[in-house]
C-alpha positions as CSV (number, residue, x, y, z in Angstrom):
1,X,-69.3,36.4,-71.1
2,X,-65.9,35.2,-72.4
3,X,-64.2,38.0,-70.7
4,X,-65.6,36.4,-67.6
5,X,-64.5,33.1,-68.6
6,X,-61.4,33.7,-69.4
7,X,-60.7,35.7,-66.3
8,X,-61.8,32.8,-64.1
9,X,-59.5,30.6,-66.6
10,X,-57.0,32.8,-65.1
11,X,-57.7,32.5,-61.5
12,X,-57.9,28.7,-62.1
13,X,-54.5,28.5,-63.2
14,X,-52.8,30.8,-60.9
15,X,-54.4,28.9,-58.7
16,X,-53.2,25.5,-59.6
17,X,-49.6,27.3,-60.2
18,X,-49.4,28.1,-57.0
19,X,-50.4,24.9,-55.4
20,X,-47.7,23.4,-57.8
21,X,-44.9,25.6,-56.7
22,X,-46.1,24.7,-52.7
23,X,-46.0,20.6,-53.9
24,X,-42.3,21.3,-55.4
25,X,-41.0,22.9,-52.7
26,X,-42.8,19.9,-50.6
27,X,-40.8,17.6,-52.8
28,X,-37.5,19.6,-52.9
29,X,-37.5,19.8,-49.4
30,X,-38.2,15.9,-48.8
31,X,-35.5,15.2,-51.2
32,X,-33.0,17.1,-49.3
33,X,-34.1,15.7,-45.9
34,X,-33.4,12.1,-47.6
35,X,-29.9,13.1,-48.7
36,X,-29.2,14.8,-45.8
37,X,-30.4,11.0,-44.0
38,X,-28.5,8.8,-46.1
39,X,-25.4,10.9,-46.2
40,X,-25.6,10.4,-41.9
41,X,-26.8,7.1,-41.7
42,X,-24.0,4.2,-41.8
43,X,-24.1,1.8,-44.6
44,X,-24.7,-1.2,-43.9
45,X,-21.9,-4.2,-45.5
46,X,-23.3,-7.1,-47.7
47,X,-22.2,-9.9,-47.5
48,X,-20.1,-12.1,-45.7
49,X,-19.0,-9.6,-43.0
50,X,-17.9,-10.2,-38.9
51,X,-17.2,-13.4,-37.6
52,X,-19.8,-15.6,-37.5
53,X,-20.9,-14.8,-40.9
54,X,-17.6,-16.8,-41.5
55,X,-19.2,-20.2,-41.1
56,X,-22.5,-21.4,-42.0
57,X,-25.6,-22.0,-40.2
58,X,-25.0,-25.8,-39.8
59,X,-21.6,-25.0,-38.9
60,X,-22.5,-23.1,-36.0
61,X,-25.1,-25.6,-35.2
62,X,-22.7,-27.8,-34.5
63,X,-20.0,-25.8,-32.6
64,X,-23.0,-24.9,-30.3
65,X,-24.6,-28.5,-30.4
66,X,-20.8,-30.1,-29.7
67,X,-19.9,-27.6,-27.2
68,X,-23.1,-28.4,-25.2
69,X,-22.7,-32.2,-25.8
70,X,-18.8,-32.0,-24.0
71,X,-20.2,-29.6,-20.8
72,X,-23.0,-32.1,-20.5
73,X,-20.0,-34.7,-21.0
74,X,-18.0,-32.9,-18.0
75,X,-21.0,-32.0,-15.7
76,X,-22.1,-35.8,-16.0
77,X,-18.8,-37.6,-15.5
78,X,-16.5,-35.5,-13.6
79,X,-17.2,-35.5,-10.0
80,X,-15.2,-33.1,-8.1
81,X,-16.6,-29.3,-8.5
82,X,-13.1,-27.8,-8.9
83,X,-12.5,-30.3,-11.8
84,X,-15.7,-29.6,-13.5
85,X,-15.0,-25.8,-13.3
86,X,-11.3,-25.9,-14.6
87,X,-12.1,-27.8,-17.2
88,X,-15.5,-26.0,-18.5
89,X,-12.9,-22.9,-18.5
90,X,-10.3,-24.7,-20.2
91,X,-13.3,-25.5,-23.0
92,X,-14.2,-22.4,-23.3
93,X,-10.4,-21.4,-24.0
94,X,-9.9,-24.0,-26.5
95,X,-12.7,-23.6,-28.6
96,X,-12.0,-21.1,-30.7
97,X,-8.5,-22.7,-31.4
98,X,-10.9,-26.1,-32.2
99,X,-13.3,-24.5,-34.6
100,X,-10.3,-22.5,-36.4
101,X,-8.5,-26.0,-36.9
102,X,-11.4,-28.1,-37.5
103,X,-13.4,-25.4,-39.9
104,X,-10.8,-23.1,-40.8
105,X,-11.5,-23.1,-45.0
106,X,-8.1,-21.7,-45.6
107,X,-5.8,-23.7,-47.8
């Protein structure tokens, strides 16, 4: 009786060895497949990074909101086409000159 006991003691734990050795090869195996993913994927920057992280939300609330407000300006009061289109251009030229003066933090 205790030879049979111990022998399916035995088969129980090669049994459970086994299915350990398949879960830490499993495991091994996703831990390289994450490695190998983080090494390729890009990192992405914190932070205050690219250009229109360089002002804040209200900031560029109001360069779009002002902007708008002056091509409503020209479309409303200009009447000649040509007009309207040269200087919706010349806007959009001098704009980022205007917000680099007018927000610039720079001292």
């Amino acid at each position: 009786m205790s030879k049979e006991r111990a022998r399916r003691r035995e088969a129980r734990q090669a049994q459970l060895e086994a299915e350990r050795a398949v879960r830490r090869r499993r495991v091994a195996r996703r831990e390289r497949r994450r490695a190998l993913v983080r090494r390729l994927t890009p990192q992405l920057r914190r932070g205050r990074t690219g250009r229109l992280r360089r002002h804040t939300r209200g900031e560029r609330a109001a360069i779009v909101l002002l902007t708008g407000a002056a091509l409503a300006a020209i479309w409303s009061l200009v009447d000649d086409l040509a007009l309207r289109l040269a200087l919706v251009v010349l806007l959009l030229l001098v704009l980022p000159a205007i917000v680099v003066l007018a927000l610039d933090r720079r001292t």
